[in-house]
C-alpha positions in Angstrom: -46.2 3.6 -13.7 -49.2 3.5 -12.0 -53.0 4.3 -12.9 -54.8 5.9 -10.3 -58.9 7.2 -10.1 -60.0 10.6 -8.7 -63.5 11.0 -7.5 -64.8 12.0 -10.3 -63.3 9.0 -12.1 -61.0 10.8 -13.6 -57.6 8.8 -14.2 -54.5 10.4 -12.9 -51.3 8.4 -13.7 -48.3 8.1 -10.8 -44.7 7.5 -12.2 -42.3 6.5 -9.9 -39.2 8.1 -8.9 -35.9 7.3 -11.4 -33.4 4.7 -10.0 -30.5 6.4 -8.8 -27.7 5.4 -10.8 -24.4 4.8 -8.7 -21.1 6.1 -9.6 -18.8 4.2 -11.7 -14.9 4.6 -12.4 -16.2 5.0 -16.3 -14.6 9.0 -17.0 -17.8 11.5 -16.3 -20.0 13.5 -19.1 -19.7 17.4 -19.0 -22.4 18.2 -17.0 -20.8 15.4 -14.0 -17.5 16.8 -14.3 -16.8 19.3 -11.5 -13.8 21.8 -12.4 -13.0 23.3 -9.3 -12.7 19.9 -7.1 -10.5 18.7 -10.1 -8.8 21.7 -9.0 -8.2 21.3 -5.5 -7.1 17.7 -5.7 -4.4 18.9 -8.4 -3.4 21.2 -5.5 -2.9 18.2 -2.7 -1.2 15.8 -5.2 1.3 19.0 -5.7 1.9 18.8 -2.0 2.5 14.9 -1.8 5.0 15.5 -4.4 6.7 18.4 -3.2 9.6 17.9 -0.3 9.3 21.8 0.9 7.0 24.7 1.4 5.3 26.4 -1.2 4.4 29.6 -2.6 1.8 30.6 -4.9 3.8 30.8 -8.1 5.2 26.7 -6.8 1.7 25.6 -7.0 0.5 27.5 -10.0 3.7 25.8 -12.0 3.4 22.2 -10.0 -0.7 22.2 -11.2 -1.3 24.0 -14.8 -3.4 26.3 -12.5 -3.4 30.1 -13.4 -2.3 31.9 -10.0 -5.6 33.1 -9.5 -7.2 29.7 -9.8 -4.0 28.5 -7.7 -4.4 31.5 -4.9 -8.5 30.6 -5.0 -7.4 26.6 -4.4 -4.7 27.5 -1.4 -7.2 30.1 0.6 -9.8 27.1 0.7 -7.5 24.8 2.0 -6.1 27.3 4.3 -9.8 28.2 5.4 -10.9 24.4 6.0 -7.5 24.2 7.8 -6.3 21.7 5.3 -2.9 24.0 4.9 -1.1 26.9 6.3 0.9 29.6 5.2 3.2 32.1 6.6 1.4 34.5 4.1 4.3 33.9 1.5 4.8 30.0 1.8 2.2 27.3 2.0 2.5 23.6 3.4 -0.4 20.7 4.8 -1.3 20.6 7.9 -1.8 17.3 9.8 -5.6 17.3 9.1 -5.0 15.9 5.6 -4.2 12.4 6.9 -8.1 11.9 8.5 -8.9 12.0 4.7 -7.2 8.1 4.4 -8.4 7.2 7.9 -11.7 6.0 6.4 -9.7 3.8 4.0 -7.2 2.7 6.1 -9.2 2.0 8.9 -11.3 -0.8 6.2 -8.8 -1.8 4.6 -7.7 -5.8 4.9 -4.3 -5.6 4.0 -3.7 -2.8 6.7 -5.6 -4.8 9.1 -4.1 -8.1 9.0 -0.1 -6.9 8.3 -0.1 -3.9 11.3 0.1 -6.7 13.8 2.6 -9.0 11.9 5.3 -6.0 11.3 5.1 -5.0 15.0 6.1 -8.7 15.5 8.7 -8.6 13.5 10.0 -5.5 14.3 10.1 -6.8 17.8 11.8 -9.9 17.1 14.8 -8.2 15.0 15.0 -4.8 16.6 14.6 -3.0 13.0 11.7 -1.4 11.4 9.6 -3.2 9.4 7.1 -1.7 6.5 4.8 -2.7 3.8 3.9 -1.3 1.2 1.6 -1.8 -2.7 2.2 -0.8 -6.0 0.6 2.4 -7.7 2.0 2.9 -10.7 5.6 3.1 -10.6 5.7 3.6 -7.0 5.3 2.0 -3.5 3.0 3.5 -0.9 3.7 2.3 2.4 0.2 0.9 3.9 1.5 0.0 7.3 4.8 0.4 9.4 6.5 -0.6 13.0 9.2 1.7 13.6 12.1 1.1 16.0 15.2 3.0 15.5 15.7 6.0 12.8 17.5 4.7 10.2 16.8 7.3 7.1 17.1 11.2 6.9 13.7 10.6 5.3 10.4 10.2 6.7 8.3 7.0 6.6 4.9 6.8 7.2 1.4 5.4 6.2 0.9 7.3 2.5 4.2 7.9 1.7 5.7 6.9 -1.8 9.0 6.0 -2.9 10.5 5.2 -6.4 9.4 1.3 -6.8 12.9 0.8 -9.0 15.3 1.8 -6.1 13.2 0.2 -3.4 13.4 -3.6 -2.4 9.8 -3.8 -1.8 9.6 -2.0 -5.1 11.1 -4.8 -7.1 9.2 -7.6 -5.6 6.0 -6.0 -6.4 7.1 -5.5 -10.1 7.6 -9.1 -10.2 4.3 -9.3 -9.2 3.3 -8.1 -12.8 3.4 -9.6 -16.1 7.0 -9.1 -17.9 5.1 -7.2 -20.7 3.6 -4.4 -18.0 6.8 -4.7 -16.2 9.4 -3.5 -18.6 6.3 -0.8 -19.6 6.3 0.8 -16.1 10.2 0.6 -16.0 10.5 2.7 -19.1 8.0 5.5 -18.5 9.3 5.8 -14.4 11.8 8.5 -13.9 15.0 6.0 -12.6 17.5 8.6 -11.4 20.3 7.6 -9.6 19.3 8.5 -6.0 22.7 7.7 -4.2 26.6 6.6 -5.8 25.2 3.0 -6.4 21.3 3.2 -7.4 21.1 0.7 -10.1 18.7 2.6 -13.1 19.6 0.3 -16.4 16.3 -1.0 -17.5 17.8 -4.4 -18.3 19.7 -4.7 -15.3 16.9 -4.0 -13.0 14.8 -6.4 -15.1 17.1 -9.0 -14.4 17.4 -8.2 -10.6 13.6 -8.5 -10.6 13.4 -12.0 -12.3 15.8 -12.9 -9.6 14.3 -12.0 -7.0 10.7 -13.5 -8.4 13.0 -16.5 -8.5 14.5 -16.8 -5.0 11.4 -15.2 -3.9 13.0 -11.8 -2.0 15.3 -9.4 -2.6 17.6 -7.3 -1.4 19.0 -3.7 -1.7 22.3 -2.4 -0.5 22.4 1.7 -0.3 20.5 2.4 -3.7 17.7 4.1 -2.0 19.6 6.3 0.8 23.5 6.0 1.6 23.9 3.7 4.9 20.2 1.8 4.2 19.9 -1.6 3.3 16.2 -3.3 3.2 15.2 -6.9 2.6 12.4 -7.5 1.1 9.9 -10.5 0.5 6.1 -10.5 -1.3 3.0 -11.3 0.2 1.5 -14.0 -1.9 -2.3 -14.3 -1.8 -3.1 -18.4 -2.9 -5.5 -16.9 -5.5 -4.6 -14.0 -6.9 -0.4 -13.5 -6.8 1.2 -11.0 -5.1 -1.0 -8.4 -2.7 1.8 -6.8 -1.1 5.3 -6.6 -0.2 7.1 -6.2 3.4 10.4 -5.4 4.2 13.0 -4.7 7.2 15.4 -1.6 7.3 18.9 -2.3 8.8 21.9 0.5 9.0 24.4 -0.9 6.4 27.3 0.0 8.4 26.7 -2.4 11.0 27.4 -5.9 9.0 27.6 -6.8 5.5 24.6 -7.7 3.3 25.4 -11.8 3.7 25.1 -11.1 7.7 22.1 -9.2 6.8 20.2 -11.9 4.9 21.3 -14.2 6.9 19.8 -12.5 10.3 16.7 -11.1 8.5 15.3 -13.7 5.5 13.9 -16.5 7.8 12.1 -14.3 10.2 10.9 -11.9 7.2 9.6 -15.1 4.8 8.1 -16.6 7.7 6.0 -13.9 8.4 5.2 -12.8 4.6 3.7 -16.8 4.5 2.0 -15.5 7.5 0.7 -12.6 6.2 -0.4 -14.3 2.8 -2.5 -16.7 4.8 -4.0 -14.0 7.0 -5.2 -11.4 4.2 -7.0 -14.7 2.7 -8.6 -15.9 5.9 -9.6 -11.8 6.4 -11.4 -11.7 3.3 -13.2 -15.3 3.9 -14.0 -13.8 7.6 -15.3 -10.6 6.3 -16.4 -11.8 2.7 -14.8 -8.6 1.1 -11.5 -8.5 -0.9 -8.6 -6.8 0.6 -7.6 -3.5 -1.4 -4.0 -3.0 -2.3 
């Protein structure tokens, strides 16, 4: 505050503007929290987890959201070309993936492992992928395809079950056992083909040994006739960052031809890739964000 003279001599006093306080992650007061974009990201997160089309009454039940909040939600999105409907079913249109580009596009783990899958993919003529943990799941943060492999499609953003996946397991033994067993309980583990492994115990003991040989490998418990191999990226400070992994058809050689063809390639380049996420962030001075 300052104190200022008039003229006449009278005093006037200046106080200057409030600091603006930034954001933080603490949960907002009343008067910060805004309803209706609560709302509307309820709405996309219903998409993500939805494998079809949508109708009203779909969304209303997928959200909490009464149908007239729900139709109020989908008519935005429609009108800011976000979705598009048929007037009876709604889906996403391809504009909701520029809302990651500004994360992707800065983000060091994407950076430095784009390059090193399309090497690998190269050198073993199978897709390669990697992918972090978020909560009991994997989201894929960067991918080299080659061949189609799946009936399902892969791509930047998309989440798989981290119990049936490879990469899945060798982020889990990323975490302490404590947190590990915890996420393992709570996740839904159903059994996704003839063979998907869904014991707690027994996947908690297919984790410790793949911490302990340091990859891992899963044989058809994801999709029939897909086998991945998987390896974490370890960053010297801070454990494991990320995981990659390579995607080969199971009926083309059994799983010892497989790991013997895939691991050295795939754990040379996951040491790769752990050195290159820590020289990124001593290039760039930021940490990478998985």
């Amino acid at each position: 505050m300052e104190d200022h003279r008039t003229a006449n001599g009278a005093s006037t006093q200046r106080t200057d503007a409030p600091q603006e306080t930034p954001p933080s992650s603490e949960a907002p007061d009343k008067e910060e929290f805004v309803r209706s974009l609560a709302n509307g990201l309820k709405v996309l997160e219903s998409f993500a987890e939805a494998e079809d089309p949508m109708t009203l009454s779909d969304v209303a039940r997928r959200t909490g959201l009464s149908r007239a909040a729900a139709r109020r939600m989908l008519k935005t999105l429609v009108h800011l070309d976000y979705a598009s409907t048929d007037g009876r079913l709604f889906v996403l249109t391809p504009k909701v993936l520029s809302l990651g580009v500004g994360f992707w596009s800065g983000n060091g783990l994407h950076e430095v492992l784009q390059p090193l899958l399309r090497s690998l993919a190269a050198e073993l003529n199978e897709s390669c992928s990697a992918s972090v943990l978020v909560g009991d799941e994997v989201v894929y943060i960067a991918r080299a395809h080659t061949r189609r492999i799946m009936r399902m499609d892969l791509d930047i953003g998309t989440r798989l079950p981290a119990f049936a996946t490879s990469m899945g397991r060798v982020l889990l033994g990323g975490l302490d056992p404590a947190e590990r067993r915890r996420l393992l309980e709570t996740a839904d583990r159903p059994a996704l083909t003839p063979v998907t492994r869904t014991g707690v115990d027994e996947l908690l003991a297919i984790i410790e040994s793949a911490v302990d040989q340091g990859w891992t490998l899963v044989d058809q418990e994801l999709e029939t006739g897909l086998r991945s191999v998987s390896a974490p990226v370890e960053h010297p400070d801070r454990g494991v960052v990320a995981a990659i992994n390579v995607s080969v058809s199971a009926g083309l050689e059994t799983p010892e031809q497989t790991r013997d063809r895939v691991l050295p390639p795939l754990r040379r380049a996951a040491e790769e890739a752990g050195r290159s996420v820590a020289a990124w962030e001593r290039s760039t001075g930021r940490p990478v964000q998985g």
